[in-house]
C-alpha positions as YAML, in Angstrom:
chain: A
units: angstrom
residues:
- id: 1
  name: UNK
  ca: [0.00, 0.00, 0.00]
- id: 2
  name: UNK
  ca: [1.20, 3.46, -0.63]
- id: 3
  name: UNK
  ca: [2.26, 5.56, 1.61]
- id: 4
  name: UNK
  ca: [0.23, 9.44, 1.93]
- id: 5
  name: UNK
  ca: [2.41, 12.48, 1.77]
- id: 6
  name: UNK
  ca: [0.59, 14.04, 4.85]
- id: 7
  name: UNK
  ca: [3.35, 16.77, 4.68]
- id: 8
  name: UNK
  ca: [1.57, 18.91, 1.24]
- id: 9
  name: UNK
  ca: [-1.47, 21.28, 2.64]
- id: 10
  name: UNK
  ca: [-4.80, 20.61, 1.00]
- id: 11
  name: UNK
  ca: [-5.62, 23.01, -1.66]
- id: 12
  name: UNK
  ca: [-6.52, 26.35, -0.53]
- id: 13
  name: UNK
  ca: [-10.31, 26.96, -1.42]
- id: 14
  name: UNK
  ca: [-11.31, 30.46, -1.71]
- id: 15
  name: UNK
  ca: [-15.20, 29.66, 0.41]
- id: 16
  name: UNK
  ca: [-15.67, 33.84, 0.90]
- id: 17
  name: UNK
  ca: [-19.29, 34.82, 2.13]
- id: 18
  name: UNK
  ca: [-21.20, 37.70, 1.65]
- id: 19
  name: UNK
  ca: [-24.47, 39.18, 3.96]
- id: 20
  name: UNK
  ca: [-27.84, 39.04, 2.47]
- id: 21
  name: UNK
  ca: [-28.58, 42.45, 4.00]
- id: 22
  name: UNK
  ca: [-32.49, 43.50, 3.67]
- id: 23
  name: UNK
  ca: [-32.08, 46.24, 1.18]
- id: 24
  name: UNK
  ca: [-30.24, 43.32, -1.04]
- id: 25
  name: UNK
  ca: [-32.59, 40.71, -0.77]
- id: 26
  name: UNK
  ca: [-35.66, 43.00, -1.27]
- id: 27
  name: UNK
  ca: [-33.56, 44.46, -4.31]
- id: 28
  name: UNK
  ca: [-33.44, 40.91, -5.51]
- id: 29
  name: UNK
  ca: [-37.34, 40.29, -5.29]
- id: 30
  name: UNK
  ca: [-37.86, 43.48, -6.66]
- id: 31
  name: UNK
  ca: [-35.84, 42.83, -9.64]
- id: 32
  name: UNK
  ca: [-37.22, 39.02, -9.91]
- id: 33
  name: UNK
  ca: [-40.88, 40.77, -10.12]
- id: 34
  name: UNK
  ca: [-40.04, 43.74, -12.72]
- id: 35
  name: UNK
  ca: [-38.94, 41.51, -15.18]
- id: 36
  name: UNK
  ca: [-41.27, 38.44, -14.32]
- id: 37
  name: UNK
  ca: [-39.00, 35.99, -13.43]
- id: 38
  name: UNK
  ca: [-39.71, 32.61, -11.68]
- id: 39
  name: UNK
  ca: [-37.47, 31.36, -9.03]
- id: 40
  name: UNK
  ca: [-36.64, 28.85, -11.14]
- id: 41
  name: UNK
  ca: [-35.63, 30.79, -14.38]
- id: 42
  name: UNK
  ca: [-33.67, 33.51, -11.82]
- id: 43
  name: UNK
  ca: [-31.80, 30.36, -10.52]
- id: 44
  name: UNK
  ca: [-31.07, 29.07, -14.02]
- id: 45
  name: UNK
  ca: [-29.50, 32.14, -14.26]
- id: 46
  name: UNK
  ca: [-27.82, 32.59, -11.25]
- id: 47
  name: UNK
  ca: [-26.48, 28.83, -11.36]
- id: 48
  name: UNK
  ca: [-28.60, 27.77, -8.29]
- id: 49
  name: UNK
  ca: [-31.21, 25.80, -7.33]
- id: 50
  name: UNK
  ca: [-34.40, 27.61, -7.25]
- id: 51
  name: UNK
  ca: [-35.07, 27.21, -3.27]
- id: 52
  name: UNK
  ca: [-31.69, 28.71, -3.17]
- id: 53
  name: UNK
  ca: [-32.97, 31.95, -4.70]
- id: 54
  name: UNK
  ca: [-36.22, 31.62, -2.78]
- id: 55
  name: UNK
  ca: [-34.22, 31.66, 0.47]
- id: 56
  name: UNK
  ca: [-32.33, 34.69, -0.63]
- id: 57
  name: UNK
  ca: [-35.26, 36.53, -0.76]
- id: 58
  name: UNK
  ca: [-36.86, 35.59, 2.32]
- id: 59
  name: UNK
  ca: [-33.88, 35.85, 4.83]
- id: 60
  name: UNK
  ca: [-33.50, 31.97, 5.30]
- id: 61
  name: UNK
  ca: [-30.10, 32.57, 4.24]
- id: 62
  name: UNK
  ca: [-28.59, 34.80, 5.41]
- id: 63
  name: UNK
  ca: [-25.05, 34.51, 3.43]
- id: 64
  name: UNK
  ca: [-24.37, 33.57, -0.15]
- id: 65
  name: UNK
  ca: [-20.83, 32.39, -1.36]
- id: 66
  name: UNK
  ca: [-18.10, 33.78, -3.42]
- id: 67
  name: UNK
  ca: [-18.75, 31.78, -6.09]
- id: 68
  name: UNK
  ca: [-22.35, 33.85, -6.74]
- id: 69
  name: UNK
  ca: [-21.02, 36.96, -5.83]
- id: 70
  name: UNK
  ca: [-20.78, 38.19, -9.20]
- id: 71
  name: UNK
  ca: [-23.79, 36.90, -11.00]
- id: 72
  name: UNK
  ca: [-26.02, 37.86, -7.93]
- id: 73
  name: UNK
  ca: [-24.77, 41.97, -8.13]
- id: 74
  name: UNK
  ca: [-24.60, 42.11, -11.96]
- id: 75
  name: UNK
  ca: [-28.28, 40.73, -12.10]
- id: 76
  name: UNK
  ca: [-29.35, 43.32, -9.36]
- id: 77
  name: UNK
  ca: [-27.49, 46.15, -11.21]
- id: 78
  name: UNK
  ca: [-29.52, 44.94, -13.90]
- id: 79
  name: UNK
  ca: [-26.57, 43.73, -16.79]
- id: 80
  name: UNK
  ca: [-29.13, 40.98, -17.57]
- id: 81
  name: UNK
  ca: [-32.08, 42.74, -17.86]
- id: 82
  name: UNK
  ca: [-31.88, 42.41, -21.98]
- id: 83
  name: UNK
  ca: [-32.22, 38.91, -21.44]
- id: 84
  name: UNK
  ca: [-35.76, 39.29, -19.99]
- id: 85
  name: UNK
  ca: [-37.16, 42.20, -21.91]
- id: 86
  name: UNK
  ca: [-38.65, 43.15, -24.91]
- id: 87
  name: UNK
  ca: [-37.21, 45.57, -26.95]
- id: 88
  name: UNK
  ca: [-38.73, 48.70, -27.20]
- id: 89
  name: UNK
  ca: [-36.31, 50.31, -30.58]
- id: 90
  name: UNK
  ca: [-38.34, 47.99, -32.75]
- id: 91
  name: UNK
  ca: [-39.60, 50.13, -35.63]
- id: 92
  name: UNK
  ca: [-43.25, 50.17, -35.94]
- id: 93
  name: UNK
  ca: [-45.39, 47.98, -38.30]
- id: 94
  name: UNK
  ca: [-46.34, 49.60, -41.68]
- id: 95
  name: UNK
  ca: [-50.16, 50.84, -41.62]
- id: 96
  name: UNK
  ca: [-52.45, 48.66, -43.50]
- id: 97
  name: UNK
  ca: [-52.43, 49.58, -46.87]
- id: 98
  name: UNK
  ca: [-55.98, 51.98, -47.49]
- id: 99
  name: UNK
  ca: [-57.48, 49.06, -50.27]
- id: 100
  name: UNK
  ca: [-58.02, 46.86, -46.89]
- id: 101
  name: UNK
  ca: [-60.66, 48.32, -45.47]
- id: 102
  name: UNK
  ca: [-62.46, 49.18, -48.94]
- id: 103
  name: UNK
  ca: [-65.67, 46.82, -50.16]
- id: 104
  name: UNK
  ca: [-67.40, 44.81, -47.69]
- id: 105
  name: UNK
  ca: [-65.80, 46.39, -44.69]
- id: 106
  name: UNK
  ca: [-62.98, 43.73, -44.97]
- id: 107
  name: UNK
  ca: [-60.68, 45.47, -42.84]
- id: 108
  name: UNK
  ca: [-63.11, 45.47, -40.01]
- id: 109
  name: UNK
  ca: [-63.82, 41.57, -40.10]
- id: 110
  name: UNK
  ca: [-59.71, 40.90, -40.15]
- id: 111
  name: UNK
  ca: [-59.26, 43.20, -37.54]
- id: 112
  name: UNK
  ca: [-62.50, 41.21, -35.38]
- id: 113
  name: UNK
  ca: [-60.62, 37.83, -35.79]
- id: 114
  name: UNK
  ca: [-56.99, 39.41, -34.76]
- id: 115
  name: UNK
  ca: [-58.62, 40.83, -31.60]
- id: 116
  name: UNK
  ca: [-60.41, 37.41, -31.12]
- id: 117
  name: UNK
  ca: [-56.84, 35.59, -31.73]
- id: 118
  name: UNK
  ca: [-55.19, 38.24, -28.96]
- id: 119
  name: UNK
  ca: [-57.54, 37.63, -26.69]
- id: 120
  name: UNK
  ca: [-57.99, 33.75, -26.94]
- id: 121
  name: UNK
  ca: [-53.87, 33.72, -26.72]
- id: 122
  name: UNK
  ca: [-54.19, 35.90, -23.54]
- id: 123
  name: UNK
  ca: [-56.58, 33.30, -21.98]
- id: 124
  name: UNK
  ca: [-54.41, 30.39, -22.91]
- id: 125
  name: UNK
  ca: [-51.33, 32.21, -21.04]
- id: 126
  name: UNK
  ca: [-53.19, 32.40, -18.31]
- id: 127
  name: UNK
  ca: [-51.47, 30.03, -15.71]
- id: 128
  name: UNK
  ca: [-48.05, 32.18, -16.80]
- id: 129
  name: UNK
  ca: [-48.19, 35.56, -15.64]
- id: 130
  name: UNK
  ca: [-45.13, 36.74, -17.34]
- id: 131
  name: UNK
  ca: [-46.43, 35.39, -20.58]
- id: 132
  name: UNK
  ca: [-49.39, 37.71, -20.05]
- id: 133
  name: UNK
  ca: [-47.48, 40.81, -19.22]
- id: 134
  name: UNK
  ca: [-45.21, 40.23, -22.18]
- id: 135
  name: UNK
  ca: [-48.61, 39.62, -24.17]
- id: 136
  name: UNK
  ca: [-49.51, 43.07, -22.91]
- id: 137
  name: UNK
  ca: [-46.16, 44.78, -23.18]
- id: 138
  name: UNK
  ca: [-45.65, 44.08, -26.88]
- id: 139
  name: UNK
  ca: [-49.55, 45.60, -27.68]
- id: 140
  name: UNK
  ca: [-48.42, 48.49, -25.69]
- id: 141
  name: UNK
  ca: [-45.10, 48.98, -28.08]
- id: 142
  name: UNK
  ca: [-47.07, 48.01, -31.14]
- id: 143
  name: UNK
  ca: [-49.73, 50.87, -30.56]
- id: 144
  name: UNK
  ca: [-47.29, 52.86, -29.17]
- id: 145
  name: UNK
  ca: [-45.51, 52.66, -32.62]
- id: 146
  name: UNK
  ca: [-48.52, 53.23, -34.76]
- id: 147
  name: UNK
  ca: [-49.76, 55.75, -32.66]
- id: 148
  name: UNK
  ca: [-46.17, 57.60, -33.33]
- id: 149
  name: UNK
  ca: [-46.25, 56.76, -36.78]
- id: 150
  name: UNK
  ca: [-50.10, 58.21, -37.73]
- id: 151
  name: UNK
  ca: [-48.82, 61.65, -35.65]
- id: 152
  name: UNK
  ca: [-45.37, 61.30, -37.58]
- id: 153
  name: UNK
  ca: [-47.58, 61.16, -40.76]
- id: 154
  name: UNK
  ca: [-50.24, 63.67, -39.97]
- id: 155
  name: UNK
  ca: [-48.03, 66.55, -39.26]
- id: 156
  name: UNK
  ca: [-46.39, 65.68, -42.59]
- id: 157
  name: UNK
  ca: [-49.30, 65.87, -44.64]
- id: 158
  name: UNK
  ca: [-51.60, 69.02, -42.28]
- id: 159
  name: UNK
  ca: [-51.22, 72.27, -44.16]
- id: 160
  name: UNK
  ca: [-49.22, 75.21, -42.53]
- id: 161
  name: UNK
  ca: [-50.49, 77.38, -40.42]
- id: 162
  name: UNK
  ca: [-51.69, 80.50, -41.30]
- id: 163
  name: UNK
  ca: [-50.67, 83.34, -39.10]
...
């Protein structure tokens, strides 16, 4: 049997730990919420189990290690928020072209069976809340955008104003 060099230290492992104050975990939650994250998608991200981030947030731990240190700030100071939102420089969607709503009121029938889509999509996200919200978030930047647009285009075409 060979003999063990007892004489060579063990490696040296770097086990730092870092508070959980209360301003850090609720900034954690807070963050988690804004950009409708699930424990389990936040730990994905964070390379931990989810009950791991769970604990975070609720004080049962009161440390986390070295090895999170990083991940944990950058995600609070928000360097992966891109990740999780939508993008709100997308251009807007050209406006329908003016034959579409001409004849039989065409326009008004497509536009019925989109809104019936929307909403029958909405109802199918319903058990995922973030799925909703980004539902909601991209109507919000579409209208946004066409509502920009139509102004864009009105005060390009409205005569000048006489003094």
């Amino acid at each position: 049997m060979a003999e063990e060099n007892n004489n060579e230290p063990p490696p040296l492992r770097s086990r730092h730990r870092y508070p959980l104050s209360a301003p850090t975990r609720q900034r954690l939650r807070q963050k988690r919420y804004d950009l409708n994250l699930s424990f389990e998608r936040l730990g994905k991200l964070l390379s931990v189990h989810w009950s791991t981030v769970r604990k975070w947030e609720t004080g049962e731990t009161s440390h986390y290690s070295s090895s999170h240190h990083e991940k944990l700030q950058a995600f609070i100071a928000g360097d992966y928020d891109h990740l999780f939102t939508v993008r709100r420089d997308i251009s807007p969607l050209p406006l329908p072209a003016a034959d579409l709503c001409s004849g039989d009121d065409a326009g008004s029938q497509r536009l019925d069976s989109v809104l019936r889509r929307i909403a029958h999509l909405y109802q199918l996200a319903q058990s995922n809340a973030g799925l909703q919200s980004a539902i909601i978030r991209q109507l919000d930047d579409l209208t946004d955008g066409i509502l920009a647009r139509l102004a864009t285009e009105r005060n390009a075409v409205a005569p000048p104003a006489h003094p």
